[in-house]
N, C-alpha and C positions, 0 to 999 in steps of 0.2 A: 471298630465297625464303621461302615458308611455311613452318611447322613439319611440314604433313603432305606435303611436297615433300623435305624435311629428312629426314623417317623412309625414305620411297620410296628418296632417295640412299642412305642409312644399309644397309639390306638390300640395295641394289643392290651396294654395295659388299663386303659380306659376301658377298653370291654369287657376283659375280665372284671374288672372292679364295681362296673356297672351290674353284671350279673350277679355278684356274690353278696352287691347291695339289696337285690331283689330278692334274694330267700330270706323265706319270712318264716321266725321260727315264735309260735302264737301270737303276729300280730306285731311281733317286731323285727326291723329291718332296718340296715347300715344307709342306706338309698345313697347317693354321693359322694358320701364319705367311705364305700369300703373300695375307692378307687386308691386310695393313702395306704390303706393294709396290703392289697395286691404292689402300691409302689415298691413299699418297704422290704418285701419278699425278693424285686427285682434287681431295686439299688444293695441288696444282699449279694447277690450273685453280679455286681455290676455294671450294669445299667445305670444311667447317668442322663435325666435331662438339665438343658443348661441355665441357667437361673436367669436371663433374658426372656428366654421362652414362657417361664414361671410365671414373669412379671407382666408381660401380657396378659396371662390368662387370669392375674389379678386383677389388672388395672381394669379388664372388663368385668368381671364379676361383681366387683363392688361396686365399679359405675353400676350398673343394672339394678341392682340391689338397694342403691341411691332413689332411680326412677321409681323403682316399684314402692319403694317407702314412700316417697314422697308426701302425695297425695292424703296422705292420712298421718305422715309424722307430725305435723306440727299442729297439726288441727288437734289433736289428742291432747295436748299440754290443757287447751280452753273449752274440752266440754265434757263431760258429764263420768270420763276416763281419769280424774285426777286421784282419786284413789290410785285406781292401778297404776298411774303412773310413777307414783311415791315407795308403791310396791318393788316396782323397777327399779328405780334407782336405790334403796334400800339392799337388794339382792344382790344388786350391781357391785356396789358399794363394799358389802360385806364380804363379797366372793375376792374382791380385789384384795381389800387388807389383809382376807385370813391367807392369801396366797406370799402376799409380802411376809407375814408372819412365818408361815411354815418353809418361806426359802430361808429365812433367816436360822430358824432354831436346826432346820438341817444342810446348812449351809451348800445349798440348791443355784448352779447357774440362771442368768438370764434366761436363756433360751428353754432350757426343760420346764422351768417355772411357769415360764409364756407357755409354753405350749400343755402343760399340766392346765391350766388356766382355762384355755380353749378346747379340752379335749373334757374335760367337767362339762361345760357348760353348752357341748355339742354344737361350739361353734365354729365352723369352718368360716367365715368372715375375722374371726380376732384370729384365726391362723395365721390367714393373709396378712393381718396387718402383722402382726409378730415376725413373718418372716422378711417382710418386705424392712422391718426395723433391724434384723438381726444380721450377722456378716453370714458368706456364704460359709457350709457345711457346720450350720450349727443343728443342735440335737434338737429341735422344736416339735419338729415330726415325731421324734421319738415319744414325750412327754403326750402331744395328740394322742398318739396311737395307742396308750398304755390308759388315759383318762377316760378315751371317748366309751370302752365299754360299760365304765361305772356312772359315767354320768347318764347312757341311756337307761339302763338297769335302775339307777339308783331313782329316777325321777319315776320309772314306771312302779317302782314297789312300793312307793310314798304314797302316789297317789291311791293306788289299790290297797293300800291301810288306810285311807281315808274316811269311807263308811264304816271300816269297821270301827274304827274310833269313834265317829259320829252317825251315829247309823239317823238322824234327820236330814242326814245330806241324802238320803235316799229317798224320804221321804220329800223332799223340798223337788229333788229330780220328777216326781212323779207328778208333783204339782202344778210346774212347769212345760212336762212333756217334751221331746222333742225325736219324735216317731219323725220316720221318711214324710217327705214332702208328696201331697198327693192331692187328685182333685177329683173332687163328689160334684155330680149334677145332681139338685135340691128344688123339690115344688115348695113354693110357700105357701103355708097355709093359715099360715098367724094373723088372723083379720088385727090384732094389737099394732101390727106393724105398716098396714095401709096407709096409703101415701107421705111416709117417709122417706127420705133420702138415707145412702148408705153412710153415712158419716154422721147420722142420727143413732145406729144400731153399734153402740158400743161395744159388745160382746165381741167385732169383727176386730176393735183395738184391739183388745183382753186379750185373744184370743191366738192375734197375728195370722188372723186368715184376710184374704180379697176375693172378693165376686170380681171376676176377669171379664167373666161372658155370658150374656141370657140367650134362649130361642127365641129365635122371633122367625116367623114364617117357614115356620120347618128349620131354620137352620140358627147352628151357634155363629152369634152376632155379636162383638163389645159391645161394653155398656156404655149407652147415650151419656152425652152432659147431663141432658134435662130427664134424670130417670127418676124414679121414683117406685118404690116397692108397691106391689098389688097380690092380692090373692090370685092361685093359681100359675103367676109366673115360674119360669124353668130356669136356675142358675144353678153356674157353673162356678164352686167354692173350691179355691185353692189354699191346703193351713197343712199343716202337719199331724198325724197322726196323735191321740192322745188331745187334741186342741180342736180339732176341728169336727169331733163332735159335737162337742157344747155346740156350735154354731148352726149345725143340722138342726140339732132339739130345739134352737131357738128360732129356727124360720120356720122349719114346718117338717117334712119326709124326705127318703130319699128318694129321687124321683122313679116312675119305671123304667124311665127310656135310659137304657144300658150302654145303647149303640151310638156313636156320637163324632164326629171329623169335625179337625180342628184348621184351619184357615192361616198354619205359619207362615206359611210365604208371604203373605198381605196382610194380616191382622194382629205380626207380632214383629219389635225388634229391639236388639239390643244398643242402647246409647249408653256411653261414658260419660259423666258427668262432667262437665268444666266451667259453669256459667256461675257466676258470683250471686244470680238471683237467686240460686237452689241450693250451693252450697253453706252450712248451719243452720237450713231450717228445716222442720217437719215438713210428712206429707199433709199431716193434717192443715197447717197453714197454707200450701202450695196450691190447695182447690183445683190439683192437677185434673178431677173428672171433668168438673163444674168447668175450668176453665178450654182443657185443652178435648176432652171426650177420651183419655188415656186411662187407665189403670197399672200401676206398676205392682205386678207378679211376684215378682223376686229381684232380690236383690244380691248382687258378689262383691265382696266384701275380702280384701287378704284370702283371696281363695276358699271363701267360705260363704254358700249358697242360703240365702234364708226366706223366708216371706215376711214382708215386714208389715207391722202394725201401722195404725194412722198416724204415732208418737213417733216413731222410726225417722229420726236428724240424717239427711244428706250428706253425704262427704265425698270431698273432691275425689275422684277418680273413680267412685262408684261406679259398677255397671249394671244398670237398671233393666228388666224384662218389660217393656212397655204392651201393653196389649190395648190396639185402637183399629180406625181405620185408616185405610192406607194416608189419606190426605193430613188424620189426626195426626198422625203419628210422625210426617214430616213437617208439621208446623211445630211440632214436640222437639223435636230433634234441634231443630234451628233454636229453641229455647233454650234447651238445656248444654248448647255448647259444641254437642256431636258435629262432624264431619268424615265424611265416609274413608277420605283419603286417609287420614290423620289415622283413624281408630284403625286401619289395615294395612298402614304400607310404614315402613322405616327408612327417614332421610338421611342417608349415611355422613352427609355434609356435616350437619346438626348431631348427629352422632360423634364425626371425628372431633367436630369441636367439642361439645361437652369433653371427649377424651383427654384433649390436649389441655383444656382449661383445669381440669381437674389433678393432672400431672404438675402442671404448672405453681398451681395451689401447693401442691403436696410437696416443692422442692423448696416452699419459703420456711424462713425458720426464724422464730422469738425466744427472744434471749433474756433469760430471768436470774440476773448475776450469773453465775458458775454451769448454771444449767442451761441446755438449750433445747425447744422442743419443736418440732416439725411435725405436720398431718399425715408425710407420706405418701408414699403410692397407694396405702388404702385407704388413708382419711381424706388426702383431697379429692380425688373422684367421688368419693360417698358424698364429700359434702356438695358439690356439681351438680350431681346425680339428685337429692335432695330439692337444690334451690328449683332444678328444672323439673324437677318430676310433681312439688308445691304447684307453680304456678302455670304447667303445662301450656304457654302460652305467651311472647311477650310481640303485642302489635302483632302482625300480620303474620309472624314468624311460630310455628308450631313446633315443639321441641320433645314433646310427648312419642313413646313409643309405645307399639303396638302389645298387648300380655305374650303374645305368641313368639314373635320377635324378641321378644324383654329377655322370654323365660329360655328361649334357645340359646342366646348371647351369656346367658348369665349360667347356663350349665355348661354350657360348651369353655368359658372362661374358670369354671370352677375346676372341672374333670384335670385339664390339661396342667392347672394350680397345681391341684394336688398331687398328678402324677410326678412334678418336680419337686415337690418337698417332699415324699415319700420315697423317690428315689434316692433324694441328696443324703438322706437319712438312712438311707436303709444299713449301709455298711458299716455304722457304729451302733444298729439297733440292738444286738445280739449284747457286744461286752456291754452297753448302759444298762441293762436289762439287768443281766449277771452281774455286774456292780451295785446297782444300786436298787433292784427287783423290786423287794418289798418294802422298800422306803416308798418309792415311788407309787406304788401300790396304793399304799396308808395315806400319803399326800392327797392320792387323787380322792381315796373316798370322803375324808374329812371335806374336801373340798364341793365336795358334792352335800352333804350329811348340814353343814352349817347351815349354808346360803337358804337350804329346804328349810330347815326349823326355825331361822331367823325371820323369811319369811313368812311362813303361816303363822306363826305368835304377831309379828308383826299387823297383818292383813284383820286378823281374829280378836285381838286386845285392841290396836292402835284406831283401824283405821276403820275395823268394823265392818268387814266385806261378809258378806253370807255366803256360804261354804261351798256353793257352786261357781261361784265369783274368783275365791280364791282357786277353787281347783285349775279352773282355767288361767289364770292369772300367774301362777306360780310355774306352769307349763311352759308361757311365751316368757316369762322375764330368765328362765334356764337356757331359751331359744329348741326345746324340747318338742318337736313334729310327734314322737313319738309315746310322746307322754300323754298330748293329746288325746290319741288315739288310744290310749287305756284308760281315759278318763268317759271317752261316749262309750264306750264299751262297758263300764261299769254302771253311770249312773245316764236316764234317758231324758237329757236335759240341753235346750241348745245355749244356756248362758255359758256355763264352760268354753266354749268354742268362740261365741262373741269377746268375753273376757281375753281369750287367747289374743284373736284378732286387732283387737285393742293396743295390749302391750308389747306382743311380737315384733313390727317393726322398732317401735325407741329402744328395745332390747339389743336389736342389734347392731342398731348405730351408737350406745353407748358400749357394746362391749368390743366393739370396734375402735373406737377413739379413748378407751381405758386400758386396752392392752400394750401399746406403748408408753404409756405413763407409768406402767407397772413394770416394763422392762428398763424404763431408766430409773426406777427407785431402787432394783435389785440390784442393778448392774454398781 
């Protein structure tokens, strides 16, 4: 075939795969990874991309992947996440020996074992590194593509026997709450509450609700610095369902006025956190009303939207819903680090560098007697990607990339991944399949079945996480999107999804940098 016959296959294959990622059969869905199965079908019939092309689309996936971790890897190790972190490496840990072990009793190559490994643990990042460790047309993809169904399966039925095991974990969800995000305009009628300030009215901690905005002269206004609650006032309460009643019943009604325009253009914006004053401390310490006349709304978090309480710790890369006035909210902005270019445009300079540096890293290599070990094309750019995406900033120089930008570079590097290792694979997927079917099979579920029960005994006896903790916990140290999502689905609670957020990222920078140490113990 020609080369532009070769590109045509190339995105044909991406879009099928992208498509067949999108059917959602109750709630679950391949999303990225069913670009690998479409590969495998192709490089069956022939199709062929070339393993340069691959390595591209790795070295940018896992830089990206670097950046986006960043910001919150490392800060995780020193605050209030060290549970879950031990969780993670626990998981980690366990998933990696029982894989050593069962290549061993079934005397299991490098490469299927790596990718048995990676396809557990629904990780397309330890793919990369596996393949980018492994010589070309090894069965990696195969062992992927035969794990990744049981490990999504396997994390969604665990979790959905969860309650029924502990039917308090449902109870506890309820206690918590974590209904959609929504916002009640509330008259106050509580004369108990007259002339205090809102960081006096606890309930709003408790609660994880904010007053964004009151009426003042006919219209929704932010809240002054110098405010203070009165009877009769009109606020505009942002919490989440299930929570943000208690905080009605405690100021007063809901008010009558139904009808109401909100002021985004001017009285709202989103800033990324980078300033060393804000990062590891509360908003409660921050005096953000009192100091700047700001209210922060919401907050996103690892792609995860919340309202936060007054206790609610800042972390580097946050992006904050500030709600002020226009003048506030720029003297906010200069506070907390924001710059407009910065948060919306990608300097591809600062990009190619990180690339090249990160390449560079990944070709040195230390030598431990007899053994030798190197980062690779997927551990050095991760770890690049990391340092820069940490300190998003050294002197004058901005090295931070945009989410929009991030998350384009980082699928568009993943898709084109997998279509070469799903291809390079595909031709020996059929006889590995027929040779060694239900061995492989058995490998993959044990491999899934351990790492769960090791770690919920773990999380439950050890470490002492409460059952909503772990559930989310146990989702992000698997690298599990999907498991996620059968965990809000079950129980109505938003610590699950914090939890996730938490350990998510060090999850996948260790099983990143644990899958070649696990191919040169087998090999």
């Amino acid at each position: 075939m020609s080369t532009i016959e070769d590109i045509i296959i190339l995105f044909a294959v991406i879009g099928l795969g992208q498509i067949l990622g999108r059917i959602s059969i109750k709630g679950v869905s391949l999303g990225s990874s069913g670009v690998v199965f479409v590969a495998l079908l192709a490089g069956h019939f022939g199709f062929h991309v070339s393993s340069e092309v691959g390595m591209v689309g790795v070295v940018l996936f896992i830089y990206c992947l670097g950046i986006g971790a960043g910001p919150s890897f490392l800060q995780m190790f020193v605050s209030r996440g060290k549970s879950l972190m031990l969780l993670t490496v626990v998981m980690m840990g366990v998933t990696g020996a029982v894989a050593w072990g069962l290549a061993r009793v079934f005397q299991l190559s490098s490469d299927l074992t790596s990718g048995l490994f990676a396809g557990a643990l629904t990780s397309t990042p330890a793919l990369a590194a596996a393949t980018e460790k492994l010589s070309a047309g090894s069965e990696v993809a195969v062992g992927f593509g035969i794990a990744y169904p049981f490990g999504v399966i396997g994390v969604i039925l665990f979790i959905q026997l969860l309650p029924r095991w502990f039917p308090e974990m449902t109870a506890a969800a309820r206690a918590t709450g974590r209904g959609e995000i929504i916002r009640e305009l509330v008259e106050v009628t509580n004369p108990n509450l007259s002339g205090k300030r809102l960081r006096d009215v606890t309930i709003l901690a408790r609660m994880n609700c904010q007053v964004s905005r009151m009426i003042r002269d006919g219209q929704l206004r932010p809240i002054p610095a110098d405010f203070h609650l009165e009877v009769g006032q009109q606020l505009l309460i942002v919490g989440r369902t299930g929570q943000i009643e208690s905080v009605i019943e405690t100021l007063g009604v809901k008010s009558s006025e139904t009808q109401y325009v909100l002021d985004v253009e001017r009285q709202r914006r989103y800033i990324v956190v980078s300033s060393k004053d804000m990062v590891g401390r509360t908003l409660k310490d921050l005096h953000l009303l009192s100091r700047f006349g700001i209210t922060i709304a919401r907050i996103t978090r690892q792609d995860i939207e919340f309202v936060p309480g007054a206790n609610e710790t800042i972390h580097f890369g946050d992006i904050l819903r500030a709600i002020g006035e226009p003048e506030n909210l720029e003297a906010f902005s200069g506070y907390a680090g924001h710059r407009a270019r910065t948060a919306e445009e990608t300097d591809l300079v600062i990009l190619a560098g990180g690339l090249i540096l990160g390449m560079i890293l990944g070709r040195l290599s230390v030598s431990f007697g007899s053994l030798s070990f190197s980062l690779g094309m997927a551990g050095g750019p991760l770890l690049v990607g990391l340092i820069m995406g940490h300190f998003g900033q050294f002197g004058s120089l901005a090295v931070r990339m945009p989410r929009a930008g991030r998350l384009l570079l980082a699928e568009l590097g993943l898709t084109v991944f997998l279509a070469q290792a799903g291809s390079q694979a595909g031709g020996q997927f059929v006889s590995v399949v027929l040779q060694n079917g239900w061995t492989l099979c058995l490998v993959a579920m044990i491999l899934v079945v351990v790492p769960l029960l090791t770690g919920f005994v773990a999380a439950r006896y050890w470490l002492k996480l409460d059952l909503l903790e772990i559930a989310g916990g146990l989702c992000g140290a698997m690298t599990s999107t999907p498991g996620l999502g059968a965990v809000t689905s079950v129980v109505d609670s938003s610590i699950p999804a914090t939890s996730y957020a938490t350990v998510y990222p060090v999850a996948l920078v260790l099983v990143t940098l644990l899958t070649p140490l696990l191919i040169t113990l087998v090999s």
